[in-house]
N, C-alpha and C positions, 0 to 999 in steps of 0.2 A: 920566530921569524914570521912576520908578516906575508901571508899570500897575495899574490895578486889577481884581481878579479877577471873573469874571461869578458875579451874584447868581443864589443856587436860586430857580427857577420856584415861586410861588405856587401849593401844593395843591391850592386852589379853581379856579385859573386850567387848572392840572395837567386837573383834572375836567372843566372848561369844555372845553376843546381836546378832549379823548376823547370828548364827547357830538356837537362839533359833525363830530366825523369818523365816529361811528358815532351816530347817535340814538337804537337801542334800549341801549348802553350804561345801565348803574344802578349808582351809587356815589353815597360820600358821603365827606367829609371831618370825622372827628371826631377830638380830644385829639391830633392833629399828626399822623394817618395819612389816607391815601387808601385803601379800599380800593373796586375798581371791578371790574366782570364785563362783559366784552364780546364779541359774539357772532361767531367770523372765521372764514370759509370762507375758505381759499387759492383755490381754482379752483372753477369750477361744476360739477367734476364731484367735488369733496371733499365730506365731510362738514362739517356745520358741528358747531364747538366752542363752549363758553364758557370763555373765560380768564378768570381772575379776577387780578388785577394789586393788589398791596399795598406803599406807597412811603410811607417816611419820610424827611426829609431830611437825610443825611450818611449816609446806610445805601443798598447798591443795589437796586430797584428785584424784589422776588419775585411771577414768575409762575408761573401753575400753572393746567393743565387741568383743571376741575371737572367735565366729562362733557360727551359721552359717556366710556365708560372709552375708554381708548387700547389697543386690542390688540398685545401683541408678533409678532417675526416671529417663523414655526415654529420655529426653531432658536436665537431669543434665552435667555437668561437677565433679562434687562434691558432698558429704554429706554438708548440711547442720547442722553447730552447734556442729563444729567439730575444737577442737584446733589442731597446727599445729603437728603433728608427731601422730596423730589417736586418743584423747582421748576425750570423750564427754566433750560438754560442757553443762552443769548441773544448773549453777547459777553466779549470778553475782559476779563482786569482792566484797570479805567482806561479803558476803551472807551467808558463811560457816563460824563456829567457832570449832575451837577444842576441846571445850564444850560439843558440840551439839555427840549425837550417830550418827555415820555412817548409822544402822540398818532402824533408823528415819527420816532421810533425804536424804542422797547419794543414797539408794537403792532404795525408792519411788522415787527419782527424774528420775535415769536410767530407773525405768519401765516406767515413763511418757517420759521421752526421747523417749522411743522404742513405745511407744502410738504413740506420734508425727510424727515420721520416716517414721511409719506404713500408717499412714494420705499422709503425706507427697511424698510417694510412687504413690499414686493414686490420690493425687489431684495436684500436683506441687507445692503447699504451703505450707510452717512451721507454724502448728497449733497454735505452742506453742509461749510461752513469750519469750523477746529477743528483736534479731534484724530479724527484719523481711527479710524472703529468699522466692524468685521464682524462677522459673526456668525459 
């Protein structure tokens, strides 16, 4: 018997789930995009961010820090884990499904992202999973 495949998460529904796990979250859903800004401190002793989160369905999932700026470390050239044109990179290929909540994965993944960064800051190492970066 053939399975059938899991249906992409409704946009709006997409939207719903991220407000009810952050409430000052502000986004809207227009012409088949989400685009949403949510406000993630990793720890209490980080800075808080806004991410801005932009998802179409069959396309993955582009976040990006909108400020404060991200400072590198002294000796960087670059952010680490960072696709070309500024959006985090979050997971591997096929590691995201259109299944999956945004709220459940993309948003914990960016606060760990900005955990990492935060590390990464002061120790010249990428904490996190991947490809490993030093400076």
């Amino acid at each position: 018997m053939a399975s059938i495949p899991p249906r992409a998460i409704n946009l709006g529904l997409q939207l719903a789930s991220i407000k009810a796990l952050l409430p000052e979250a502000q986004g809207t859903v227009h012409g088949g995009e989400l685009v949403c800004t949510v406000p993630l401190q990793p720890t209490p002793a980080s800075r808080r961010h806004l991410v801005r989160i932009t998802y179409r369905h069959r396309h993955r999932p582009r976040v990006t820090i909108t400020g404060p700026p991200l400072p590198l470390h002294p000796r960087a050239t670059a952010l680490p884990h960072i696709y070309p044109g500024g959006d985090l990179c979050l997971h591997l290929p096929g590691e995201w499904k259109e299944h999956m909540f945004l709220s459940r994965t993309i948003v914990p993944w960016a606060s760990e992202w900005l955990l990492h960064y935060e590390l990464w800051r002061v120790t010249g190492r990428w904490a996190g999973s991947g490809h490993d970066y030093a400076v």
